[in-house]
C-alpha atoms as an extended CHARMM CRD file, in Angstrom:
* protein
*
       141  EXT
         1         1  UNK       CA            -64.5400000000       49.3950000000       27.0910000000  PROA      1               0.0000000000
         2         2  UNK       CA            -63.2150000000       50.2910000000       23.2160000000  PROA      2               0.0000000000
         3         3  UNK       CA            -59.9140000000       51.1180000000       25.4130000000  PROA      3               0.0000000000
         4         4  UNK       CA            -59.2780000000       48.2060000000       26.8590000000  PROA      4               0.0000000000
         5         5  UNK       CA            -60.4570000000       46.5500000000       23.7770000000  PROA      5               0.0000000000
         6         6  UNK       CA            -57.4890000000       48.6230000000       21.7570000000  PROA      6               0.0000000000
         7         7  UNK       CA            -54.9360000000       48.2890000000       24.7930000000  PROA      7               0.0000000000
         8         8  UNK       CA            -55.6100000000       44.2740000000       24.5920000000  PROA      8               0.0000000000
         9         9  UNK       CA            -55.4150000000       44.5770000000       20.3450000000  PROA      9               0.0000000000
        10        10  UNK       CA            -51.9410000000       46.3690000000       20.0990000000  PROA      10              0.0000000000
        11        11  UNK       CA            -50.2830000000       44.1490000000       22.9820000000  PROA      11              0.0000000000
        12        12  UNK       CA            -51.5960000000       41.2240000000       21.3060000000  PROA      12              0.0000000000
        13        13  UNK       CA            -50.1580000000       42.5340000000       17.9820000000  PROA      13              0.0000000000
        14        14  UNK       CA            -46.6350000000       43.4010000000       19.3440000000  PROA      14              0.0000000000
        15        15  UNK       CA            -46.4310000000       40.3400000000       20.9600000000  PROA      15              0.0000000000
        16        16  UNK       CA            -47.6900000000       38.3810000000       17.8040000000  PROA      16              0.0000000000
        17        17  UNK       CA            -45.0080000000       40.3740000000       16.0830000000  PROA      17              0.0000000000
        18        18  UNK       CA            -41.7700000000       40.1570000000       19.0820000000  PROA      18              0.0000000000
        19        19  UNK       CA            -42.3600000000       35.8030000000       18.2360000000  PROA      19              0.0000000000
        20        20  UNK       CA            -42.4660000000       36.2450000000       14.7790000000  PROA      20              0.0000000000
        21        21  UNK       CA            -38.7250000000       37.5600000000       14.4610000000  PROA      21              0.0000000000
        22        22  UNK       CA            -36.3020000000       35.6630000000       12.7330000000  PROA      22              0.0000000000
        23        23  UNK       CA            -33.5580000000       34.0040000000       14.7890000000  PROA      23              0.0000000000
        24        24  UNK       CA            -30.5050000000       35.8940000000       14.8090000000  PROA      24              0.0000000000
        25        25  UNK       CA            -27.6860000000       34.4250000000       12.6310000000  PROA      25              0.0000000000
        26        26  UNK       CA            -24.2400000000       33.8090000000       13.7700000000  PROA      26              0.0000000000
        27        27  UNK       CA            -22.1190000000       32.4920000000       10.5120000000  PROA      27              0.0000000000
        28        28  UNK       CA            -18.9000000000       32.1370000000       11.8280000000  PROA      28              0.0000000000
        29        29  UNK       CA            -19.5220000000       30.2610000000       14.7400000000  PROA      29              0.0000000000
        30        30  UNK       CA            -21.2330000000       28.1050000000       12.4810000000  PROA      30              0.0000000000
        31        31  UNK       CA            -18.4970000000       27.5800000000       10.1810000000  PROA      31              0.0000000000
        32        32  UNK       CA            -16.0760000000       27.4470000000       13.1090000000  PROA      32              0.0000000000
        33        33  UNK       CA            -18.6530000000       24.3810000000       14.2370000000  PROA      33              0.0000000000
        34        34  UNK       CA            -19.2280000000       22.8450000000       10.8090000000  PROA      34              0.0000000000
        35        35  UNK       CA            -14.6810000000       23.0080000000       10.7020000000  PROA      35              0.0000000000
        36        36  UNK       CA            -14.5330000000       20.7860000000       14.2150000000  PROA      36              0.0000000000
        37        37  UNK       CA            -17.4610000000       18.9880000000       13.0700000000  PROA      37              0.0000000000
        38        38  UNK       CA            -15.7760000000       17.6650000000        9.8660000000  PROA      38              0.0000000000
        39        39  UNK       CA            -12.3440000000       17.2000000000       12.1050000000  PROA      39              0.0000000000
        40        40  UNK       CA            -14.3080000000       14.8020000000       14.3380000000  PROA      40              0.0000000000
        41        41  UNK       CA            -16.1570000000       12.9860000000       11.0690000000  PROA      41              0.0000000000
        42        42  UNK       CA            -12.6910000000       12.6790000000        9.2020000000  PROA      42              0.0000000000
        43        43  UNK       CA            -11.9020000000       10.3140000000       12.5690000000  PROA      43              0.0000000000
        44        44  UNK       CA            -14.8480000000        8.3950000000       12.3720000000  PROA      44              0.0000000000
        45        45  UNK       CA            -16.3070000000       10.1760000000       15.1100000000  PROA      45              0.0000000000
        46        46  UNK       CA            -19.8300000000       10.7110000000       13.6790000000  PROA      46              0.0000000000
        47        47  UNK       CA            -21.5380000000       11.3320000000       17.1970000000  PROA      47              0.0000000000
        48        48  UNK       CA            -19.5470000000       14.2160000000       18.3060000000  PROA      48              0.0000000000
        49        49  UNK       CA            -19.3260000000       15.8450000000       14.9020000000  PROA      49              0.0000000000
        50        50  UNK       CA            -22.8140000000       15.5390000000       14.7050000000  PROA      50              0.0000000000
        51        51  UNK       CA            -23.0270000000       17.5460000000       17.8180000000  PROA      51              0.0000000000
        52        52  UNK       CA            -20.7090000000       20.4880000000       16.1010000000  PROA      52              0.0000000000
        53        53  UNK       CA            -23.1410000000       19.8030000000       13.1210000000  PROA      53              0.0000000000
        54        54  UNK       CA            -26.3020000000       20.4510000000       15.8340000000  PROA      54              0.0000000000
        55        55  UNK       CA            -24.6240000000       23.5090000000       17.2380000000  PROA      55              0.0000000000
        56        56  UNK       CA            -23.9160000000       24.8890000000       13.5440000000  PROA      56              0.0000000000
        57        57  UNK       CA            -27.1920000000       24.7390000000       12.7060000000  PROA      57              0.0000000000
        58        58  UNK       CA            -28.3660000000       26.5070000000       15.9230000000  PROA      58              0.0000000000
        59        59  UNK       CA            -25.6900000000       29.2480000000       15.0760000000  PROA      59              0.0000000000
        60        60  UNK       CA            -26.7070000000       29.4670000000       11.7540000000  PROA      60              0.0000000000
        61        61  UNK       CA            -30.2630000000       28.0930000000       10.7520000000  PROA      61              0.0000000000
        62        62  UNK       CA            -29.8720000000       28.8960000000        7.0550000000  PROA      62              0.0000000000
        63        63  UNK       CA            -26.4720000000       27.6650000000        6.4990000000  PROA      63              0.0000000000
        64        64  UNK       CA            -27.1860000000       24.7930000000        3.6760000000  PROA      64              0.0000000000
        65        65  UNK       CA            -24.0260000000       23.2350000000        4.5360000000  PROA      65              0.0000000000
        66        66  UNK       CA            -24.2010000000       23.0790000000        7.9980000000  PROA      66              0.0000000000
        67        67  UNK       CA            -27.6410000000       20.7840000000        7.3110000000  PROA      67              0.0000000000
        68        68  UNK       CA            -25.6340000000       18.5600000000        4.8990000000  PROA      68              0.0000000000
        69        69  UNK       CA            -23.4560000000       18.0040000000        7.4830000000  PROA      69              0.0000000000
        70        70  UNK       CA            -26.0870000000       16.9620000000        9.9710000000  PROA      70              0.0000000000
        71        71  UNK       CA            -27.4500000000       14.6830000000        7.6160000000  PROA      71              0.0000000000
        72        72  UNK       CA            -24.3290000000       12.9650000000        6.1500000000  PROA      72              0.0000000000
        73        73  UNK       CA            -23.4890000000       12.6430000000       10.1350000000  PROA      73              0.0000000000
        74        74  UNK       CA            -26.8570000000       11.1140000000       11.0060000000  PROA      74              0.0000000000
        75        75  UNK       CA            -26.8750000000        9.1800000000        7.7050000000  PROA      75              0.0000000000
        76        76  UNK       CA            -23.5380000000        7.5300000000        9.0220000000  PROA      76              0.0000000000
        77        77  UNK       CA            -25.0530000000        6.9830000000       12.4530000000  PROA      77              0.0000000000
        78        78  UNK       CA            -28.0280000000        4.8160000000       10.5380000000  PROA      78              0.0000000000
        79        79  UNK       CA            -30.2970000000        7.5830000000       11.2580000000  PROA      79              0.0000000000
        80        80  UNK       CA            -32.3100000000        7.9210000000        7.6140000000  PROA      80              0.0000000000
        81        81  UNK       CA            -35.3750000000        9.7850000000        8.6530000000  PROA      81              0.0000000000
        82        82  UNK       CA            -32.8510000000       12.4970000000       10.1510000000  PROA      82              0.0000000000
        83        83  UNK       CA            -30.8260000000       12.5830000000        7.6850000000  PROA      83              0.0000000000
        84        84  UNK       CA            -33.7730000000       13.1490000000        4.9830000000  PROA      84              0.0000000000
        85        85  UNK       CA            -35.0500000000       15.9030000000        6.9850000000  PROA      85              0.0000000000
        86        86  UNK       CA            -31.8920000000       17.1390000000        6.9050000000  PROA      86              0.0000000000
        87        87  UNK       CA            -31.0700000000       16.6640000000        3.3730000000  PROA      87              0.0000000000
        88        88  UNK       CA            -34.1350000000       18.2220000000        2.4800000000  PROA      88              0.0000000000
        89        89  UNK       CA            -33.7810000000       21.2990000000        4.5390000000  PROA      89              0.0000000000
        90        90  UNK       CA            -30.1320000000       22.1730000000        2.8680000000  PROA      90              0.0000000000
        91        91  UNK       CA            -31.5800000000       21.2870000000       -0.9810000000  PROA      91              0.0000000000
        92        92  UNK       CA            -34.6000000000       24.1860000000        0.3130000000  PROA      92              0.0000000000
        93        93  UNK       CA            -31.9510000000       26.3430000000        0.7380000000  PROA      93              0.0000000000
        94        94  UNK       CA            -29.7660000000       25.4280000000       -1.5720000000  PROA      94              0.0000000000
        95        95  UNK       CA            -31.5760000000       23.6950000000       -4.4240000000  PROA      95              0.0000000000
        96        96  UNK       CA            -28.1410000000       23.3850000000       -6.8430000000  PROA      96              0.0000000000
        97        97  UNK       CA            -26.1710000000       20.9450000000       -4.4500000000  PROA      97              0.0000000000
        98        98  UNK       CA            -26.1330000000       17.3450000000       -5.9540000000  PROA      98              0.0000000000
        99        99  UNK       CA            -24.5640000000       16.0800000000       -3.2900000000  PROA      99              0.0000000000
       100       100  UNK       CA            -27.4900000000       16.7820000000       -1.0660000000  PROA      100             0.0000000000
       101       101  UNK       CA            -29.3720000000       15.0100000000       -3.1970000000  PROA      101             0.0000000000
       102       102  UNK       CA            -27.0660000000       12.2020000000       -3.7140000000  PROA      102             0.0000000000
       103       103  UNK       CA            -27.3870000000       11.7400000000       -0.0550000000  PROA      103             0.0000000000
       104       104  UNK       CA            -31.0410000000       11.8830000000        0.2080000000  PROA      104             0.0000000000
       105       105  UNK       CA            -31.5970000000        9.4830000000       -2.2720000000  PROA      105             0.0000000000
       106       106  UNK       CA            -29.3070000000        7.1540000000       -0.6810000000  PROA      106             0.0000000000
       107       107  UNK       CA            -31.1420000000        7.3860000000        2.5330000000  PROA      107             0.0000000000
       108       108  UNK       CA            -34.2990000000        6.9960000000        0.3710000000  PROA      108             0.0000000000
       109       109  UNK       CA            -33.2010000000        3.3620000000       -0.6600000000  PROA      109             0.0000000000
       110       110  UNK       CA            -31.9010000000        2.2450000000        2.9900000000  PROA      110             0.0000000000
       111       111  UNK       CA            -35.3750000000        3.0970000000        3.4470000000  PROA      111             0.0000000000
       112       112  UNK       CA            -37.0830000000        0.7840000000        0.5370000000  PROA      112             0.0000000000
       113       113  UNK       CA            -38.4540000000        4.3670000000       -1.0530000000  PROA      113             0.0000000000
       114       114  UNK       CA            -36.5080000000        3.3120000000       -4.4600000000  PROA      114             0.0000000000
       115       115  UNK       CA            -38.6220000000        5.5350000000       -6.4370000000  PROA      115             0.0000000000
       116       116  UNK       CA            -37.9660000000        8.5610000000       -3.9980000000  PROA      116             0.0000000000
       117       117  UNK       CA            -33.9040000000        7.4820000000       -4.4770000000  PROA      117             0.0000000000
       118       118  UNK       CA            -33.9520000000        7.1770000000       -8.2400000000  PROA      118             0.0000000000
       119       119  UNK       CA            -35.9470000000       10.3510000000       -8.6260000000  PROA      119             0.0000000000
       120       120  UNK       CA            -33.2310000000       12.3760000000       -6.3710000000  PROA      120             0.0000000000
       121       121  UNK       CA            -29.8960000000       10.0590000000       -7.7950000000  PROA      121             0.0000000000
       122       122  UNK       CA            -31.2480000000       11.4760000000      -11.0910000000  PROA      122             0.0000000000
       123       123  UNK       CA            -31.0570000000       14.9230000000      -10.1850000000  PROA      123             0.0000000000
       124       124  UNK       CA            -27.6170000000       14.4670000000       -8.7010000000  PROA      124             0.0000000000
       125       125  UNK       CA            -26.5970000000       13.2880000000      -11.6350000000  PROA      125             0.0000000000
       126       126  UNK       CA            -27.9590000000       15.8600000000      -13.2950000000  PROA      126             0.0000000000
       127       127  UNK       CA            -26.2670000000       18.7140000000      -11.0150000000  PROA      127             0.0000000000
       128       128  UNK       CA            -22.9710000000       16.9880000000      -11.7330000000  PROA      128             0.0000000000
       129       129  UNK       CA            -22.4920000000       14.2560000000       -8.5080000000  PROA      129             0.0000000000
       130       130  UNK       CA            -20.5410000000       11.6440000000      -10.0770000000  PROA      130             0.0000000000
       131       131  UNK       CA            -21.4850000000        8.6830000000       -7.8180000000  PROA      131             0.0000000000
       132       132  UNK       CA            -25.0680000000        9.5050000000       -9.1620000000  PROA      132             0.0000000000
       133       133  UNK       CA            -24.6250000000        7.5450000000      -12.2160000000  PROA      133             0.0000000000
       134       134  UNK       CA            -22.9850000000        4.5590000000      -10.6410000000  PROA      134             0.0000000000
       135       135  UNK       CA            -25.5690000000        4.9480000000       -8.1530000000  PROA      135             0.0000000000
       136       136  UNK       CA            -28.7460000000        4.5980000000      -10.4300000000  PROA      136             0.0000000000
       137       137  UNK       CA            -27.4550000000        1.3230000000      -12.3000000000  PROA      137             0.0000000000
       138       138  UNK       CA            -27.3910000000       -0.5270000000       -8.8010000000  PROA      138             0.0000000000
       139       139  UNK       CA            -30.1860000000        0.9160000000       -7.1220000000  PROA      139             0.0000000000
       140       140  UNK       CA            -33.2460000000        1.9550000000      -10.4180000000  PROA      140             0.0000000000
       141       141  UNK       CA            -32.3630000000       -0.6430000000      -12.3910000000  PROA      141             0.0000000000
């Protein structure tokens, strides 16, 4: 009985441990995907570089930029609560970018969360975004 009770433990525990693995990371297919991506966005075409965003973020699922991306794409598309989640995720892992938060907070207010978008135009501001500023006069004002 105590060895099937330790057979059951460690297969349990290396099978706990074989799911807990970090995805493997690919960069530069990711920033071969985030290059067509912004190709297809400088033409308007926000679906299909939203797909090259998607696949860049599979490739790559700490890439901040690649997450930007996503979320300028879906924020283009109308898509707010994607592109928040998105914005989010690339200010976690990159918490310097005002950009990212220049986004968010724009999403914030298409939402009617002005308090969320003036607390996130400030820090853009802050980090150096210069359509922050412009930004908080018409929107926190």
């Amino acid at each position: 009985m105590k060895k099937l009770f330790f057979i059951t433990a460690c297969l349990l525990l290396s099978a706990a441990s074989f799911s807990q693995e970090a995805p493997k990371r690919h960069p530069e297919e990711a920033k071969a995907c985030i290059e067509k991506g912004n190709a297809m966005a400088d033409n308007g075409d926000w679906k299909s570089a939203l797909n090259e965003y998607n696949n860049a973020v599979g490739f790559d699922p700490k890439d901040a930029e690649a997450y930007y991306r996503r979320a300028l794409a879906s924020q283009n598309l109308k898509d707010y609560r994607s592109a928040i989640n998105d914005y989010s995720r690339a200010i976690y892992l990159n918490d310097s970018d005002g950009n990212a938060y220049y986004g968010r907070g724009i999403c914030f207010y298409e939402l009617g969360r002005k308090k969320d978008c003036c607390i996130d135009l400030s820090k853009a501001s802050g980090l150096g975004n210069s359509d922050a500023g412009t930004a908080m006069m018409n929107y926190c004002n």
